[in-house]
C-alpha positions as CSV (number, residue, x, y, z in Angstrom):
1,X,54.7,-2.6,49.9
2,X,57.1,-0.3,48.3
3,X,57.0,2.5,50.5
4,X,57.6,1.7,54.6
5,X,54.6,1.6,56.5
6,X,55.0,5.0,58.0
7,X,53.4,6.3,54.8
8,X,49.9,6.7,54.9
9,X,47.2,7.3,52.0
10,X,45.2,10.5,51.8
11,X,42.9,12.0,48.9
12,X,42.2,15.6,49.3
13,X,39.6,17.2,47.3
14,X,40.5,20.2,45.1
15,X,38.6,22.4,42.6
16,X,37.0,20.1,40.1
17,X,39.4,16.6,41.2
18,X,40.5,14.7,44.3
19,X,44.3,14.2,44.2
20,X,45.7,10.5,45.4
21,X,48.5,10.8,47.7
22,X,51.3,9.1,50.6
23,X,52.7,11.0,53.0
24,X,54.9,10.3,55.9
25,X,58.5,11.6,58.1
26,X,58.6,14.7,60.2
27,X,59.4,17.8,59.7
28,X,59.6,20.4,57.2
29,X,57.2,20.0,54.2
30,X,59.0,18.8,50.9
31,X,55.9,17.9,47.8
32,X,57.4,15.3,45.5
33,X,56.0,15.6,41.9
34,X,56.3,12.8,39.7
35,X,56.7,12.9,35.8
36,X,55.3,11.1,32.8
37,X,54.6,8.1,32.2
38,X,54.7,7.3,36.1
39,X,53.3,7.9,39.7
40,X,54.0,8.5,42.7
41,X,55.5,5.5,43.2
42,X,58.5,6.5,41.2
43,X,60.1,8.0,45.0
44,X,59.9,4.5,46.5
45,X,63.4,5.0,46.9
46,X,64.1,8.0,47.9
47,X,60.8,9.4,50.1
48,X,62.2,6.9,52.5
49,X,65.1,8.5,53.1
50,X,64.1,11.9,53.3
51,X,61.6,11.3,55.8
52,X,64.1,11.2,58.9
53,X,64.6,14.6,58.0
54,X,61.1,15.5,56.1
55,X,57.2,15.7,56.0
56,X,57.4,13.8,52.7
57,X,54.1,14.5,50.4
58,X,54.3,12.6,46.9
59,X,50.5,13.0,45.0
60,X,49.7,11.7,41.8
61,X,49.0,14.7,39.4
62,X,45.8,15.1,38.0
63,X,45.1,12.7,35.2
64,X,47.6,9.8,36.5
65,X,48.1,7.3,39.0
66,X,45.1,7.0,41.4
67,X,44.5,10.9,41.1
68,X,41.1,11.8,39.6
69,X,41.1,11.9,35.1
70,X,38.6,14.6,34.0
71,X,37.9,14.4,30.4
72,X,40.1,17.2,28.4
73,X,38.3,20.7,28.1
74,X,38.7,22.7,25.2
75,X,41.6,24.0,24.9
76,X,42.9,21.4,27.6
77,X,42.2,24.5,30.0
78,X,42.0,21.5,33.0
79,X,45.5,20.0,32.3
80,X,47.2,23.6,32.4
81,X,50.2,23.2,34.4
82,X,48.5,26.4,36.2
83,X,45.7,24.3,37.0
84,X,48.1,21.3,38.4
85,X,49.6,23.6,40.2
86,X,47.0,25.3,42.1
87,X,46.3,21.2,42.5
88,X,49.3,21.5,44.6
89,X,48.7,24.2,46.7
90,X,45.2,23.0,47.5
91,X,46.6,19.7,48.6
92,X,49.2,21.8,50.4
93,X,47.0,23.7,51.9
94,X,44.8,21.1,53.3
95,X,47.8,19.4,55.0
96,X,48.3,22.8,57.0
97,X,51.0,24.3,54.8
98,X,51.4,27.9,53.7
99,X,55.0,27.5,52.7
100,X,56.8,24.0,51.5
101,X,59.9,22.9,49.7
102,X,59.0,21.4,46.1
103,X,61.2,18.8,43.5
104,X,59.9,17.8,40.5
105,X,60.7,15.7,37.8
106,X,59.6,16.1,34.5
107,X,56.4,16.8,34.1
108,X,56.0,17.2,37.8
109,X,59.3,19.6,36.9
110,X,57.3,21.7,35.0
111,X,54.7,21.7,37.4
112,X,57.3,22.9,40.0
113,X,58.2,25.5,37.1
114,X,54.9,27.4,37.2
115,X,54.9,26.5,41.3
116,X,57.5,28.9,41.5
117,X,56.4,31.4,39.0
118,X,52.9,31.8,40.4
119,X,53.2,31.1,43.9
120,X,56.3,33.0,44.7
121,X,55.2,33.4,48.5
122,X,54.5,29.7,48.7
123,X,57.7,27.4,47.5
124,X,60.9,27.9,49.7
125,X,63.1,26.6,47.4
126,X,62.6,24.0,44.3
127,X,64.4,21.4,42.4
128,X,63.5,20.2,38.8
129,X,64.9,17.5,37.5
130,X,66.0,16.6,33.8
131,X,64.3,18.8,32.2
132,X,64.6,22.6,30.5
133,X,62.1,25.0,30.4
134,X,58.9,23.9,27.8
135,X,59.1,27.4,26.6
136,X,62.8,27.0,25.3
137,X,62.1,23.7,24.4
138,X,59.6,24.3,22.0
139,X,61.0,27.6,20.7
140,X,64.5,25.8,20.2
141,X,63.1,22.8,18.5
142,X,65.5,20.9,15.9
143,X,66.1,17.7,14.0
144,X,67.4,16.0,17.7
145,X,64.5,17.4,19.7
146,X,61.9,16.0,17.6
147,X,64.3,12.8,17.0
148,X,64.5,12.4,20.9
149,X,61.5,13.6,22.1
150,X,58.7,12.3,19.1
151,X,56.1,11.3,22.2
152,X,55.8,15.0,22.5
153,X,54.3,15.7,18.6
154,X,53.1,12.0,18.8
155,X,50.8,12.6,22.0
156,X,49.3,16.2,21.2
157,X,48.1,14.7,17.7
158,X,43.8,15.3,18.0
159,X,40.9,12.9,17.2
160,X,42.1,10.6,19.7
161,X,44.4,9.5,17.5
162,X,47.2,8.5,20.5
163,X,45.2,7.2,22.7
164,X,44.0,4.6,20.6
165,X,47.2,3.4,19.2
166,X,48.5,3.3,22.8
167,X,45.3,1.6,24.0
168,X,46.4,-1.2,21.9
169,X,49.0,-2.7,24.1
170,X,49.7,0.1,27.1
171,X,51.7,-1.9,29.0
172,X,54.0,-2.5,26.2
173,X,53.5,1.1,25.1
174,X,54.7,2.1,29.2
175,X,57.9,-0.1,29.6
176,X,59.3,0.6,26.2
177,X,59.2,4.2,27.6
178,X,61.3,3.2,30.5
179,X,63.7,1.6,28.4
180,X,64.4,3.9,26.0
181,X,64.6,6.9,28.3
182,X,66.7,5.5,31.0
183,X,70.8,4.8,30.7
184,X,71.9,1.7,29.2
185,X,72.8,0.4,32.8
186,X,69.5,1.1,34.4
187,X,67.5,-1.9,36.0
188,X,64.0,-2.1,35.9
189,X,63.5,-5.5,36.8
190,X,64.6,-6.5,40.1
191,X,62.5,-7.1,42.8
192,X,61.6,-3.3,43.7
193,X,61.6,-1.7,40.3
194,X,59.5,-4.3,38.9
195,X,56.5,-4.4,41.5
196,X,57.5,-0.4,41.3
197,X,56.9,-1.2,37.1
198,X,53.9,-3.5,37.5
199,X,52.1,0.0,39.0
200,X,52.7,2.1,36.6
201,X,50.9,-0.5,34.4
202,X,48.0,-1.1,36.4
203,X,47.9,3.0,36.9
204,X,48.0,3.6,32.9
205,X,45.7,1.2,32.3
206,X,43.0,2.5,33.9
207,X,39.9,3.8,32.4
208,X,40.8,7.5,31.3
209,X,44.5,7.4,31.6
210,X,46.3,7.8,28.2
211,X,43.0,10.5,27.4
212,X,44.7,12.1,30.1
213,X,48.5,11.9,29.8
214,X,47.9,13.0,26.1
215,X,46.3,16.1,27.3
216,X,48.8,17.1,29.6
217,X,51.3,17.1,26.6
218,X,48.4,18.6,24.1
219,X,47.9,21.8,27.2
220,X,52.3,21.7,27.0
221,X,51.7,22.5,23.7
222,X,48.8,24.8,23.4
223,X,47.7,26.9,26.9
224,X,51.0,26.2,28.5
225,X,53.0,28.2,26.0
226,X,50.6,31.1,26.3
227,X,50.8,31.0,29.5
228,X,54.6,30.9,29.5
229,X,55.0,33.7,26.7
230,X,52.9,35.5,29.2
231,X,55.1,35.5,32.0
232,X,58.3,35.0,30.0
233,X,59.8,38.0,32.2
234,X,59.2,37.1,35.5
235,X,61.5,34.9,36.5
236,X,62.2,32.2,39.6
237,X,63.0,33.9,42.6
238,X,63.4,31.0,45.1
239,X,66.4,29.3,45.0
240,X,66.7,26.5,42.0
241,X,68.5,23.2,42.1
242,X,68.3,21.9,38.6
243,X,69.5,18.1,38.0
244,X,69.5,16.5,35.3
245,X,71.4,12.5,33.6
246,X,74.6,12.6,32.3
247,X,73.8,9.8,30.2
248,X,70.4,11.2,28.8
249,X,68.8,13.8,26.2
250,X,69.1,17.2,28.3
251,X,73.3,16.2,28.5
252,X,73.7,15.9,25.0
253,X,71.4,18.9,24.0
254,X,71.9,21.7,26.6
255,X,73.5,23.8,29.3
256,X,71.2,22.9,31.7
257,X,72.5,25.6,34.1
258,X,72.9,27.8,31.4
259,X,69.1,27.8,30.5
260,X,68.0,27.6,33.8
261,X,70.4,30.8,34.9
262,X,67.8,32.9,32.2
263,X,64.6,31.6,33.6
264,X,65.6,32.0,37.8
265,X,67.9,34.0,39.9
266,X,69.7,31.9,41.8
267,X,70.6,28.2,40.3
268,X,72.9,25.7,41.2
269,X,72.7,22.3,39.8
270,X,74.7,19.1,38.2
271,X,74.7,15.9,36.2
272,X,74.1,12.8,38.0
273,X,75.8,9.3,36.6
274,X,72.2,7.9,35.3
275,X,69.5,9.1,32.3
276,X,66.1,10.4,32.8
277,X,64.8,8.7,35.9
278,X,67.1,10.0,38.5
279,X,64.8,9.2,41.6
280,X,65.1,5.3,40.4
281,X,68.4,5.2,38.7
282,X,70.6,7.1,41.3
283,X,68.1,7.3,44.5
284,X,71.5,7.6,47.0
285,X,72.8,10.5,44.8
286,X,68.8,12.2,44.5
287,X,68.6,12.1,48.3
288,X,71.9,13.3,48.9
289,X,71.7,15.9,46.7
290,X,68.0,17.3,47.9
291,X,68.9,16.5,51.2
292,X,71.9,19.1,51.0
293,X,69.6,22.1,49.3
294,X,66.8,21.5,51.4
295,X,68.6,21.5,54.8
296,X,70.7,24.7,54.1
């Protein structure tokens, strides 16, 4: 068991999908949203600790994990991060909560993103973690970005083009992910992190999976940006903790505070000692960190 056994396992139904989810502490509500290519399971360190202080909700977005993988609309209308985010405050909802705290990491960040923007009323305060805004992203692109973040032009490609290159060997496809996006120091094979590994295989090797991971990044591309040009104005008026690895793309290529300061009002935020996957490379340091902006 990765997670103690004071989580339990819920599915709540939303609009067209039922969303796979653990949940356990007391307290305040605090949604954990995962990013790409993982799961819920990627808070096995840290849920634990917040849930002295926190009810602790981690789902599995639509399209991954154990979470329901409709087949991609056109347009990818049903992979919007809108429509993953209305996911959220369905689920929310259905657990008795109006109002919640929300941290995100990377796609699950930019879930949290649009969280914020269209549910103003709803999320307390949010945290995204190691990411900058898609919008900026995409309207900043370069030599590096494309360099460091291929997957992104790799996995919108049509024709089911992606999915059947990954289909060839997804596990290899998965952990070569892992590797290349996390610090040089990062351990993903003791005890913990593999069995924490070993799910994320089983989870993108399901029937469905990469068809829906690829048209999360193919709506990033498309509906996303619309939506995003749309609302470029309005701007994040909960408070916003952004984090991001010292050791990792958004470090090298940004002012993560910078950015984040002209997309929200009120932004605080720092490097941690780790690359992308904060929650499993520096779980103390996450926890401490949300612990603090949560609680104050």
């Amino acid at each position: 068991m990765l997670f103690p056994d004071n989580f339990r396992n819920t599915r709540i139904a939303c609009s067209d999908v039922e969303i796979n989810l653990l949940q356990g502490g007391e307290g305040p509500p605090l949604l954990l949203l995962h990013g790409y290519p993982h799961t819920h399971v990627m808070w096995h360190l840290v849920a634990p600790l917040l849930a002295p202080h926190f009810h602790v909700i981690c789902p599995d977005l639509r399209g991954y994990g154990d979470s329901c993988k409709p087949v991609g609309l056109p347009g990818h209308a049903n992979y919007a991060k809108r429509v993953m985010a209305e996911d959220m405050v369905a689920v929310m909802q259905a657990l008795g909560y109006q109002r919640f705290f929300v941290a995100g990491h990377d796609r699950g960040a930019r879930v949290t993103h649009r969280l914020a923007l269209d549910y103003p009323n709803r999320v307390i305060k949010a945290c995204v973690m190691d990411i900058a805004p898609t919008y900026h992203m995409f309207t900043h692109t370069d030599q590096a970005f494309a360099t460091g973040y291929y997957h992104w032009f790799f996995l919108i490609q049509p024709d089911g083009l992606p999915e059947k290159m990954i289909a060839a060997d997804p596990a290899y496809y998965l952990t070569e992910r892992l590797r290349r996006w996390a610090a040089p120091s990062a351990e993903f094979s003791a005890a913990a992190a593999a069995a924490a590994v070993a799910e994320y295989v089983r989870c993108f090797s399901q029937s469905g999976a990469i068809h829906a991971s690829c048209e999360d990044y193919r709506a990033a591309a498309g509906i996303d940006m619309q939506h995003d040009a749309a609302s470029r104005s309005q701007r994040i008026t909960c408070p916003l903790l952004v984090l991001w690895g010292a050791k990792g793309f958004i470090q090298r290529s940004y002012d993560a505070l910078a950015v984040w300061s002209d997309y929200a009002n009120q932004v605080e935020g720092r490097a941690l000692d780790c690359g992308h996957f904060l929650p499993e490379e520096q779980p103390q340091a996450v926890y401490e960190a949300l612990l603090a902006f949560f609680s104050r």
